[in-house]
N, C-alpha and C positions, 0 to 999 in steps of 0.2 A: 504494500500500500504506500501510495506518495505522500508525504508531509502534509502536502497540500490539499489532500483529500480530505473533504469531508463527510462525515456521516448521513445522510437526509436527515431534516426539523422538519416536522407536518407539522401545521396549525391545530390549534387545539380542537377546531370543530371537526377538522377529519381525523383526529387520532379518536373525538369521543365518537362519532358515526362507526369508525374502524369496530370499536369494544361493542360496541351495542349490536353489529352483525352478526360478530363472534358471538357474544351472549346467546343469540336467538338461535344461533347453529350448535350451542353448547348443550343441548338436548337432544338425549339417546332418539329420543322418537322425531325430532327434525333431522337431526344427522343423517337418521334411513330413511326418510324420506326423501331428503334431498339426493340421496345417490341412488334411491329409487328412478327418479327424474333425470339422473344424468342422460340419458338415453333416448329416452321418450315419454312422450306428454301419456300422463295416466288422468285417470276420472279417481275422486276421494273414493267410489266404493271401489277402484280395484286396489287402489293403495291400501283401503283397510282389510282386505281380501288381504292382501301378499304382508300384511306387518299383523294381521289376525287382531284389529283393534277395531274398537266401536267408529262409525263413520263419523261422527260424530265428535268425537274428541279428534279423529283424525283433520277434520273440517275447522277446527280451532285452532291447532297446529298451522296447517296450510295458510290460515287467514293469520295468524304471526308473522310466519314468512314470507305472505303478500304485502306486508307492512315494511317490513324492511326489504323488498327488493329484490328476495334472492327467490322466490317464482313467481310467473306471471303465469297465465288463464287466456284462452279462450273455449268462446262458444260453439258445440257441434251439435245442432239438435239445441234437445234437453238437456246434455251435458255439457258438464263444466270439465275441458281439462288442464291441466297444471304440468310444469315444465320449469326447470330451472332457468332463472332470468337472462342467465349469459353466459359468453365463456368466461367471464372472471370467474362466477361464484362455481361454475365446473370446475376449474382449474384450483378453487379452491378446499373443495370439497375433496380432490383426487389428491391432492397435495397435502393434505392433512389425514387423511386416510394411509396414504404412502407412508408419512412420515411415522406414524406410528405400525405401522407395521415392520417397519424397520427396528423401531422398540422393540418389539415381541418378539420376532420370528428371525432364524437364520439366513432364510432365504424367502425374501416375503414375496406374497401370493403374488403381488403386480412384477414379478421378475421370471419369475415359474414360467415352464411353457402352457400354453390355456390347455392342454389335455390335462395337467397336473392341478388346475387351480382348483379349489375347493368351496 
């Protein structure tokens, strides 16, 4: 690193925005959700289908994370479906995910060939 380098300073509004995404991704049942959606747009009742949880608290989660911006919705029909907002919060999600697997695991799943991943 050069002398002259410096560190980045965020302003306090985007370091406090920063915490409060984190907060809202800092629950076990947003977390799966959200890498749920990495992929593709689900409707709440398949999400609650695939995480085995009432639609219902699943639908109050989702509406958390439509608050902070990390899913958007649209309309198909009757249904609502949900999608992670962008590649930021993808990249975030996978990147936190990763990271901790690298905690755990010797050779973590995102590295495994996909016959092997579990």
């Amino acid at each position: 690193m050069h002398a002259d380098t410096q560190p980045p300073v965020w302003g306090e509004d985007v370091v406090t925005l920063a915490v409060e995404v984190l907060r809202v991704l800092a629950d076990p049942t947003r977390l799966q959700l959200a890498g749920l959606l990495l992929d593709e747009e689900k409707s709440v009742s398949d999400l609650a289908s695939q995480l085995d949880r009432p639609a219902t608290g699943v639908s109050q989660h989702l509406a958390k994370m439509r608050m902070a911006r990390l899913v958007s919705t649209r309309r198909r029909g009757t249904s609502v479906l949900y999608r992670v907002e962008n590649d930021h919060v993808r990249q975030l999600v996978v990147d936190t995910i990763g990271h901790v697997e690298h905690l755990l695991d010797v050779v973590p799943a995102h590295h495994r060939p996909l016959r092997e991943v579990t």
